[in-house]
C-alpha positions in Angstrom: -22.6 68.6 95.7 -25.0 71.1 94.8 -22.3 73.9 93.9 -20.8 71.0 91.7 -24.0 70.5 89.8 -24.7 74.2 89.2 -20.8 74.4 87.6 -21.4 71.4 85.1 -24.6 72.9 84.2 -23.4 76.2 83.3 -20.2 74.8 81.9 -22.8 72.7 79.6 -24.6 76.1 78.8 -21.5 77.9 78.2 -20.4 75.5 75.3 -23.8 74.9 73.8 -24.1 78.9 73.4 -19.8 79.0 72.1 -21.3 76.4 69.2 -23.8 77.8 68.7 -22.0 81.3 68.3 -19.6 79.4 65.7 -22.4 78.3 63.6 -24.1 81.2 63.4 -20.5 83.4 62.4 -20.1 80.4 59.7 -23.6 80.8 58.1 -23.3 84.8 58.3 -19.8 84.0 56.2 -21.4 82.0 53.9 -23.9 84.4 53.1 -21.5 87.2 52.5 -19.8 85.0 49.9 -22.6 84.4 48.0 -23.5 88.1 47.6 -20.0 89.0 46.7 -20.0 85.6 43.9 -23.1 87.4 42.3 -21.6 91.2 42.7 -21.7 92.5 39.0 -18.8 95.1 38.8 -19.5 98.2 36.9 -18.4 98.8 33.5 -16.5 101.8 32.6 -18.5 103.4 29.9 -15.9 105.9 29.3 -13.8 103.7 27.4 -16.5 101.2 26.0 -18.2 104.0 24.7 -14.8 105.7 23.5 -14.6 102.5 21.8 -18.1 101.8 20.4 -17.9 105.4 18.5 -14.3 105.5 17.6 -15.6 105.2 13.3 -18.5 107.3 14.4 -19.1 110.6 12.3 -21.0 112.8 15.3 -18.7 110.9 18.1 -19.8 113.6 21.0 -23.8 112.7 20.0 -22.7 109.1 19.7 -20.1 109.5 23.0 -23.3 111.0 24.8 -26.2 108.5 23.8 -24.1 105.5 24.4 -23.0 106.5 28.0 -26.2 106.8 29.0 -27.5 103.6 27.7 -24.6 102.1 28.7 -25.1 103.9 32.3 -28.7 102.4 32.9 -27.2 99.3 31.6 -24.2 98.4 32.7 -23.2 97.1 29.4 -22.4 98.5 25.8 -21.7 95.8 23.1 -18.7 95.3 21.8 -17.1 97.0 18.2 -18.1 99.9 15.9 -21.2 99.0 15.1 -23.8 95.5 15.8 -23.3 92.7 18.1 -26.8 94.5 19.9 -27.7 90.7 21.0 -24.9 90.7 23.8 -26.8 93.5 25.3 -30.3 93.2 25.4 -31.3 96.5 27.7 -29.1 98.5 25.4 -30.5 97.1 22.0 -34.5 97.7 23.5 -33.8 101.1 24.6 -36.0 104.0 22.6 -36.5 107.3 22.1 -39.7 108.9 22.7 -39.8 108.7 18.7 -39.8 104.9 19.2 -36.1 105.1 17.3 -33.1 103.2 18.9 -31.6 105.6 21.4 -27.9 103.6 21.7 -25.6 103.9 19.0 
């Protein structure tokens, strides 16, 4: 009777710790797909900048400045020339002059 007692009791442990294994893998899950929803992938600056100074007359000072801006950024705005709204941290970035560094 005693042996009996002992199985159902560890039988009852046993499937309180499998549950509680499950729940714990579903949350870890979980987690992971949030972090992968708010994964930004990185912009190739290469051809963003290629295409930001395409009418440019200096292209390998404008090819230069704008890959680093868009580097530290991860954004360059589209077109030749404006649209600086759709990317704030490359519109407020200076020189030490206090002139806009990104073309």
């Amino acid at each position: 009777m005693a042996i009996s007692k002992l199985i159902l009791v560890a039988m009852v442990f046993f499937s309180l710790l499998v549950v509680h294994l499950v729940e714990a893998d579903n949350q870890v899950v979980v987690n992971k797909d949030a972090t992968k929803s708010s994964y930004t992938p990185k912009l190739d600056c290469g051809a963003a900048c290629e295409a930001r100074c395409r009418l440019a007359s200096r292209q390998k000072i404008c090819k230069r400045a704008c890959g680093t801006c868009c580097a530290r950024c991860n954004c360059a705005p589209p077109g030749t020339s404006g649209n600086l709204e759709l990317c704030p941290c490359y519109f407020a970035m200076t020189t030490h002059g206090g002139k806009r560094k990104c073309p």
